[in-house]
DRENZA-294776 format. One record per residue (C-alpha): residue number from 0; x, y, z. Coordinates in pm, 1 decimal, decimal comma. Layout:
REM DRENZA-294776
+------+----------+----------+----------+
| resi |       xx |       yy |       zz |
+------+----------+----------+----------+
|  NUM |        X |        Y |        Z |
...
+------+----------+----------+----------+
//
This chain:
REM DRENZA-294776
+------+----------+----------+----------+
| resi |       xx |       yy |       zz |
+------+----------+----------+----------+
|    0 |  11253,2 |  10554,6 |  10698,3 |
|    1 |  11363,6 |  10730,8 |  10358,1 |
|    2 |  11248,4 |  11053,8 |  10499,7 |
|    3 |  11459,0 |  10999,0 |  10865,3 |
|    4 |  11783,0 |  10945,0 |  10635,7 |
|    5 |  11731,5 |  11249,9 |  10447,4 |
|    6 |  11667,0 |  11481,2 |  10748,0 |
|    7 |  11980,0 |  11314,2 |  10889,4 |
|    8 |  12203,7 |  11392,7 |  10555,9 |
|    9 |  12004,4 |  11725,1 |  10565,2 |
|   10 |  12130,8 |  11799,7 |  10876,2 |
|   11 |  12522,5 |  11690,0 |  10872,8 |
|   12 |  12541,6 |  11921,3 |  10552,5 |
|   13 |  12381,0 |  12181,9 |  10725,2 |
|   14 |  12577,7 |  12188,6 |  10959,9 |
|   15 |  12872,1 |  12265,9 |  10720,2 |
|   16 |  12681,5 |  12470,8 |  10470,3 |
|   17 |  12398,2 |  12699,9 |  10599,8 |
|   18 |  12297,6 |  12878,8 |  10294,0 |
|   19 |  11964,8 |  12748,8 |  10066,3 |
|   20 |  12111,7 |  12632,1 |   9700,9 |
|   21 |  11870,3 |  12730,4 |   9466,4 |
|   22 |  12077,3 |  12493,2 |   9171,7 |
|   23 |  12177,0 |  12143,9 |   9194,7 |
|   24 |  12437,1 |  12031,7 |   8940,6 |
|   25 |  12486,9 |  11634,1 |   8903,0 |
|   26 |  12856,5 |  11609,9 |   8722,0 |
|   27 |  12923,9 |  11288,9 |   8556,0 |
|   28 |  13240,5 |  11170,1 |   8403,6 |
|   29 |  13522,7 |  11370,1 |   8356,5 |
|   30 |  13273,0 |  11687,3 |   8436,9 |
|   31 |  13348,2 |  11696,4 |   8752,7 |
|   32 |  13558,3 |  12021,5 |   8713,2 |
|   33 |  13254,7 |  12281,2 |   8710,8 |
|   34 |  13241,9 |  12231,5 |   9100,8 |
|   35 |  13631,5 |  12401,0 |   9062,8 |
|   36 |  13468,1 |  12712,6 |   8925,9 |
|   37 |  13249,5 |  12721,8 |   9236,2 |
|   38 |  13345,7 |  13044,5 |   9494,6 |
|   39 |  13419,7 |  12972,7 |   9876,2 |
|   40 |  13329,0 |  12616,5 |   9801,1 |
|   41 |  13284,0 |  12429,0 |  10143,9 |
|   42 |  13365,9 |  12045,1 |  10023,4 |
|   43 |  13201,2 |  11741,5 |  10226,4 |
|   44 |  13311,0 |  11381,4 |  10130,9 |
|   45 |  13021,7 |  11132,1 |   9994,9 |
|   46 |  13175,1 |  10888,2 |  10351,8 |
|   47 |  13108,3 |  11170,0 |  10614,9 |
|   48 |  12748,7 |  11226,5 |  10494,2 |
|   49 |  12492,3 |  10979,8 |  10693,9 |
|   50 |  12345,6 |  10738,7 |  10448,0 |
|   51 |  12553,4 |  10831,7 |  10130,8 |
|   52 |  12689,3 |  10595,0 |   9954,2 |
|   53 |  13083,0 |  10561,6 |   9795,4 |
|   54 |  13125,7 |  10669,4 |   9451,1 |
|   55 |  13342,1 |  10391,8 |   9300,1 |
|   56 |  13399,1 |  10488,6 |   8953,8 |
|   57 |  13733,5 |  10642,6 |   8811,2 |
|   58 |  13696,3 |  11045,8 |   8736,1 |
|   59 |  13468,2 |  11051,3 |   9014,2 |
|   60 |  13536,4 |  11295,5 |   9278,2 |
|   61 |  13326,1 |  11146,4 |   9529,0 |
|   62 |  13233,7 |  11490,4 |   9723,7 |
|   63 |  12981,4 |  11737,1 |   9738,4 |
|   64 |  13059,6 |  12107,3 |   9702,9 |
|   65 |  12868,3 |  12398,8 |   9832,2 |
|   66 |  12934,5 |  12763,1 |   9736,6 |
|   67 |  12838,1 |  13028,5 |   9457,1 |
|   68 |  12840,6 |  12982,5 |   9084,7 |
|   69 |  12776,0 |  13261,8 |   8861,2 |
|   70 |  12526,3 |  13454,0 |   9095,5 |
|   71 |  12344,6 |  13157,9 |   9250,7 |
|   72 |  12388,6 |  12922,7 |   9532,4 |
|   73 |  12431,3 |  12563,6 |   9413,2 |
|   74 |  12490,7 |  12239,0 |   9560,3 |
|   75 |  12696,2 |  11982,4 |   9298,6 |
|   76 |  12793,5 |  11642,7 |   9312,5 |
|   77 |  13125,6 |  11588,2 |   9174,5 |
|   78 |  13092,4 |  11199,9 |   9092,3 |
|   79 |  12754,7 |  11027,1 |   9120,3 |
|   80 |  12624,8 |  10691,8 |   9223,5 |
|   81 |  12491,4 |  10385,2 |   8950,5 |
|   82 |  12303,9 |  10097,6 |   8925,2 |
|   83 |  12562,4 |   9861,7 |   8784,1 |
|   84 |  12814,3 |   9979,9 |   9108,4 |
|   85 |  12540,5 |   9741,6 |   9284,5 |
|   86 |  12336,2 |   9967,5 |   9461,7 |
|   87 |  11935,9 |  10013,0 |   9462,3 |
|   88 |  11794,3 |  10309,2 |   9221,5 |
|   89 |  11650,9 |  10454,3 |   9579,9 |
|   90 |  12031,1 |  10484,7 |   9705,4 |
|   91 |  12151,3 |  10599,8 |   9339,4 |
|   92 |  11895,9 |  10854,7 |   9369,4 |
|   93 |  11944,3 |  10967,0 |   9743,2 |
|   94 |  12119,5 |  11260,9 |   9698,6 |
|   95 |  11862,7 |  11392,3 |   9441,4 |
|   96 |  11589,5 |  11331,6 |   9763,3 |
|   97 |  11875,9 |  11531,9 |   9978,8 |
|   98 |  11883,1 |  11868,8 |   9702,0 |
|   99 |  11510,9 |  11862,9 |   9706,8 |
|  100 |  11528,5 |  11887,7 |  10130,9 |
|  101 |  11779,3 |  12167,0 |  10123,4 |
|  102 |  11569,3 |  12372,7 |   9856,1 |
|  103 |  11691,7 |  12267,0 |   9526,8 |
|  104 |  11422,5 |  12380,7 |   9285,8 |
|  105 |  11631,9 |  12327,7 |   8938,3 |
|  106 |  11828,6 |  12029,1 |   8872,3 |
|  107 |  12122,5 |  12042,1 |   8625,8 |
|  108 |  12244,5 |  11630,2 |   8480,7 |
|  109 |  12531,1 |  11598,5 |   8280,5 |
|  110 |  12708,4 |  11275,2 |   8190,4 |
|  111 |  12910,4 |  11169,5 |   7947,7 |
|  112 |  12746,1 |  10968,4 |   7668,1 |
|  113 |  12803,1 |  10730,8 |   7358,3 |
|  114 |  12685,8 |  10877,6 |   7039,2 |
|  115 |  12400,9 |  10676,9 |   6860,3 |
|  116 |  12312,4 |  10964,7 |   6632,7 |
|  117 |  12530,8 |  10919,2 |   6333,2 |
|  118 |  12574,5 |  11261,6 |   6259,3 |
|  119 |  12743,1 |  11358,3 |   6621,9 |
|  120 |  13128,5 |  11335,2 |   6656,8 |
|  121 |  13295,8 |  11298,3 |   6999,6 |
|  122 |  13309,4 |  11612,6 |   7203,7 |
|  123 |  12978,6 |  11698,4 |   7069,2 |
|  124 |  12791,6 |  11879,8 |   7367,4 |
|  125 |  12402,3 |  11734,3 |   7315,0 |
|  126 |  12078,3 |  11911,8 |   7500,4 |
|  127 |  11892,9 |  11637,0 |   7643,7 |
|  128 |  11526,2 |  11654,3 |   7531,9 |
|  129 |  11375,0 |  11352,0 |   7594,7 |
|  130 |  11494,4 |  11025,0 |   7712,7 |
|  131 |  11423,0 |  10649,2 |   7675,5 |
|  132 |  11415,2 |  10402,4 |   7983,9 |
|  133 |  11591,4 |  10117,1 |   7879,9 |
|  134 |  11635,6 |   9904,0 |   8184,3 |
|  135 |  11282,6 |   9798,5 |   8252,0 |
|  136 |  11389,5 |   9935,9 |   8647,3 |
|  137 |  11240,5 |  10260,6 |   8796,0 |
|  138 |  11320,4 |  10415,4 |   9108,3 |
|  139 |  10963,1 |  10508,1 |   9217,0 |
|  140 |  10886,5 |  10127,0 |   9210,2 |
|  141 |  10770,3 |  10026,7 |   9606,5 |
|  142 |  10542,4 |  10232,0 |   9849,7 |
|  143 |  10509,4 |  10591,5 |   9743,4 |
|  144 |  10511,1 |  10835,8 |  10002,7 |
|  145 |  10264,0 |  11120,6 |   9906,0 |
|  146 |  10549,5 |  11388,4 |  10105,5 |
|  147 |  10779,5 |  11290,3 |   9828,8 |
|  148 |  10562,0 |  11330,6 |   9513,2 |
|  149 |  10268,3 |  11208,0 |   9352,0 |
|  150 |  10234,8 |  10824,6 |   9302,7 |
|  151 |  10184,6 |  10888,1 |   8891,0 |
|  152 |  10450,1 |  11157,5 |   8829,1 |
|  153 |  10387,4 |  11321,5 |   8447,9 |
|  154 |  10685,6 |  11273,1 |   8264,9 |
|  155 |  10585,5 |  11478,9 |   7906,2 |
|  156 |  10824,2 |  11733,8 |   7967,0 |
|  157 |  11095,2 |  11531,2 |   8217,0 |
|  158 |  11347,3 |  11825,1 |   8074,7 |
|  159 |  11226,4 |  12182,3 |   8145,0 |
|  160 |  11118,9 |  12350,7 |   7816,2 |
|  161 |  11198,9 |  12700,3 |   7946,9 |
|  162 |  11532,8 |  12579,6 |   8053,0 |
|  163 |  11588,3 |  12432,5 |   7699,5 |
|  164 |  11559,8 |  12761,7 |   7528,8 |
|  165 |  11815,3 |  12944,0 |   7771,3 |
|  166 |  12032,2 |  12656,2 |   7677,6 |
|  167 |  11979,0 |  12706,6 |   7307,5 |
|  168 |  12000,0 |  13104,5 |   7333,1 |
|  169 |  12316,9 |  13087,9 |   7538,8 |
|  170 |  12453,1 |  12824,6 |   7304,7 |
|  171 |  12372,9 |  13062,9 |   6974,5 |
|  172 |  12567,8 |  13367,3 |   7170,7 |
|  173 |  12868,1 |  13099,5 |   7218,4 |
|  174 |  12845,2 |  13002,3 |   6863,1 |
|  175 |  12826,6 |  12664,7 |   6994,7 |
|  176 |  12697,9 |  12395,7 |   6772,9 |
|  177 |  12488,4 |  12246,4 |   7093,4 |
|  178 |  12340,0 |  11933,7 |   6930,8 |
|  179 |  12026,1 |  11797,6 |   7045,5 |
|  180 |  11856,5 |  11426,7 |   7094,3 |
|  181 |  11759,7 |  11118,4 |   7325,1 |
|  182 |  11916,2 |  10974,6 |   7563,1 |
|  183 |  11901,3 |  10644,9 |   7613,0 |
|  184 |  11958,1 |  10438,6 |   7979,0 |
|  185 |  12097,3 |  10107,5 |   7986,7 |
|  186 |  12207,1 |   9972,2 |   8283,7 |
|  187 |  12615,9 |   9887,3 |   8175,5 |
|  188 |  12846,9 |   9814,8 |   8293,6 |
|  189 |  12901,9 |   9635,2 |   7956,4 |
|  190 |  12917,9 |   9895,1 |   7665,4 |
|  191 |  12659,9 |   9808,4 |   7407,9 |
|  192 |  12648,2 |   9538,5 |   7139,6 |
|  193 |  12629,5 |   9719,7 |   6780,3 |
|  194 |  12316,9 |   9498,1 |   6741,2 |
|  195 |  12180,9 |   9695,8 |   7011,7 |
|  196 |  12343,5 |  10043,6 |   6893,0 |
|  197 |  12079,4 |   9962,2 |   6608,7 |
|  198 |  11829,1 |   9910,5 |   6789,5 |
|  199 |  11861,1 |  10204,5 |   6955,0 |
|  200 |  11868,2 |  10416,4 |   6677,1 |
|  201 |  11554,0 |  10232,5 |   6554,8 |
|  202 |  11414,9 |  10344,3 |   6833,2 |
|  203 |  11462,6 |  10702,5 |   6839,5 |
|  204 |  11849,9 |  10759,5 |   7053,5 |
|  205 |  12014,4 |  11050,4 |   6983,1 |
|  206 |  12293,9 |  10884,3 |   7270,7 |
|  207 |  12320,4 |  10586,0 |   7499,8 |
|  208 |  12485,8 |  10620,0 |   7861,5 |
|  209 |  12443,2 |  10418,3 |   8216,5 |
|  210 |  12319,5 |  10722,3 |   8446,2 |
|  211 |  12081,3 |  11031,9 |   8464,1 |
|  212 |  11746,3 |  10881,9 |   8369,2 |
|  213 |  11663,1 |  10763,2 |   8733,4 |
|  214 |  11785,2 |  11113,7 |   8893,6 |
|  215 |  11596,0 |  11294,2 |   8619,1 |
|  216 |  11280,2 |  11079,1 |   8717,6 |
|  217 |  11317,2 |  11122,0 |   9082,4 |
|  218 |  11350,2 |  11471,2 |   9080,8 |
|  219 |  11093,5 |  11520,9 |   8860,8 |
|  220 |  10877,2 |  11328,9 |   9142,0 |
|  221 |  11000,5 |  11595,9 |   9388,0 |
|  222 |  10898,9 |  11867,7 |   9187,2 |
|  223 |  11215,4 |  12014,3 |   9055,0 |
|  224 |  11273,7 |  12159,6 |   8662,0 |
|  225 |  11521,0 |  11946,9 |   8499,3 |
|  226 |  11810,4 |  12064,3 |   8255,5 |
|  227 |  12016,7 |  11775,3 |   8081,0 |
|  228 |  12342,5 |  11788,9 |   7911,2 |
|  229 |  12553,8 |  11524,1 |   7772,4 |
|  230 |  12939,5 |  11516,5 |   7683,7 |
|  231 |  12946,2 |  11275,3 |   7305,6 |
|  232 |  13245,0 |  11117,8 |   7457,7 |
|  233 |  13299,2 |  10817,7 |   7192,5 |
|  234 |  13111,9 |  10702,9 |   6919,8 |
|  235 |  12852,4 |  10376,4 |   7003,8 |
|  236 |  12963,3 |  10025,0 |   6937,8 |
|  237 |  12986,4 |   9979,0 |   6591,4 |
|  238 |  13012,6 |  10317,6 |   6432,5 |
|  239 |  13345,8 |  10354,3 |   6393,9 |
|  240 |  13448,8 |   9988,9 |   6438,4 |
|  241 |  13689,5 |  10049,3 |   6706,4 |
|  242 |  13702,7 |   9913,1 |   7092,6 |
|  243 |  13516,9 |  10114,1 |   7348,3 |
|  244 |  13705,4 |  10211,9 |   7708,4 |
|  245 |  13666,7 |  10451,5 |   7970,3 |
|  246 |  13976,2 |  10572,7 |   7951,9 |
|  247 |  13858,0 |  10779,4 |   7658,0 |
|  248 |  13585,2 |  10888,1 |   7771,4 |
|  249 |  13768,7 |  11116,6 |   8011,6 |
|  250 |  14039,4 |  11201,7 |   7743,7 |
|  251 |  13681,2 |  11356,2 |   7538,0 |
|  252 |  13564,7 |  11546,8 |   7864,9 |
|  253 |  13880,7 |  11684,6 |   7878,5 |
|  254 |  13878,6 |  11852,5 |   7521,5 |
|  255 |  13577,8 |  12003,0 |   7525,1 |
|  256 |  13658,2 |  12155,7 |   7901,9 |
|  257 |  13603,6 |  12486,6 |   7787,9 |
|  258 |  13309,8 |  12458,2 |   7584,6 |
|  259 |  13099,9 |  12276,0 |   7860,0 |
|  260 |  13224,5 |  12516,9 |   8123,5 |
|  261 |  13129,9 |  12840,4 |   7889,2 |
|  262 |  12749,9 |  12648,4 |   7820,0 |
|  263 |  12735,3 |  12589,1 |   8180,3 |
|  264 |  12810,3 |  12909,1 |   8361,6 |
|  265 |  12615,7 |  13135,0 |   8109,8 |
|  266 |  12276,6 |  12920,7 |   8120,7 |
|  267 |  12336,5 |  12971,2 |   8506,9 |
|  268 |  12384,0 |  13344,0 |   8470,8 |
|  269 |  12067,6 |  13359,8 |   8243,0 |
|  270 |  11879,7 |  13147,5 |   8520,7 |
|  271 |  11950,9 |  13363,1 |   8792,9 |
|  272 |  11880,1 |  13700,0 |   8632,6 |
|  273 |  11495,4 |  13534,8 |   8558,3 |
+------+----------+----------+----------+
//
């Protein structure tokens, strides 16, 4: 069944598109404008795609967009799908499934994040290099289908060491201060409790946000090389004893536009000239 709706999406984007991407790019919120920078971008709308579901969430595109990016051919999803819009980790996950069909090999997440780390401000830009399932849900959970991936997938190195230290070189030619840590899944849509802002940091977060974690682990089930990125958008609950809203969030993404955009681009550059 999972595999008929992914030759179906497969085939409606193919239909539109017929070049391999090599690059996926997952943009969360407020990220959503590295799919402008993409050339002769051919856009397709989550609602005409068979089996896709509707991005509901504000600074959410809700499109996919085809084209070139800095030498490569990549695929990117301007606005993803959650768990706390109500649907099932295998629909949040779908399009990850669809990449993997069209020849995605390397995955780039980004999201926007609350910092947990005490020493990040907002508009921080943090490597992803580990995370922490918080939600006690996986997407892999049900009948595995060996033509996906393995039934055990390793997870030691979810996030691509090789595509770590491009992100760290590009980031030192930038003189970026790229900061580094965990990031932490919980399933929102409530922002945290400071209570549980301490527990995370007892626990080892670096930031806390309500996406990424069950694309990273799909994909990694699929076989692809994973690069994470998150946007400190807002300080966690309690750090700065202030109220937590979206709203900010996309003010954050905003700022650091060009920083994210320069990181971006250049670790793509540096990928396609391997």
């Amino acid at each position: 069944m999972l595999q008929q709706q992914i030759s179906e999406a497969v085939a409606c984007i193919r239909e539109k598109f017929t070049e391999q991407p090599s690059v996926g790019l997952i943009l969360g919120s407020g990220l959503g404008m590295l799919a402008d920078e993409i050339t002769n971008p051919v856009k397709i709308s989550y609602d005409s795609i068979p089996n896709f579901p509707e991005s509901t969430v504000e600074g959410h595109a809700g499109q996919l967009v085809l084209g070139e990016l800095n030498g490569l051919t990549v695929i990117a999803m301007q606005g993803r799908f959650h768990y706390y819009e109500g649907y099932g980790l295998d629909v949040v996950t779908f399009p990850v499934r669809v990449m993997k069909a069209l020849g995605v090999e390397t995955l780039l997440v980004t999201n926007a994040a609350g910092g947990v780390n005490t020493s990040f401000i907002p508009g921080d830009l943090m490597l992803i290099t580990d995370h922490i399932n918080n939600t006690a849900q996986n997407p892999l959970i049900g009948p595995n289908n060996p033509a996906l991936g393995v039934r055990f997938p390793d997870m030691s190195t979810a996030y691509d060491r090789n595509l770590q230290a491009i992100a760290r070189d590009v980031a030192a030619d930038l003189q970026l201060n790229l900061k580094e840590g965990v990031y932490v899944w919980n399933t929102g849509p409530t922002y945290e409790t400071p209570a549980e802002i301490k527990m995370l940091q007892a626990i080892g977060g670096d930031a806390v946000g309500m996406s990424t974690v069950p694309e990273v682990i799909v994909a990694r089930h699929a076989g692809m090389d994973v690069l994470g990125i998150s946007c400190i958008s807002n300080m966690a609950a309690g750090i700065l004893d202030q109220p937590l809203n979206h709203e900010e969030v996309i003010e954050t993404t905003e700022k650091v536009r060009e920083s994210f955009l320069a990181l971006v681009k250049a670790v793509l550059e540096r990928i396609g000239a391997q």
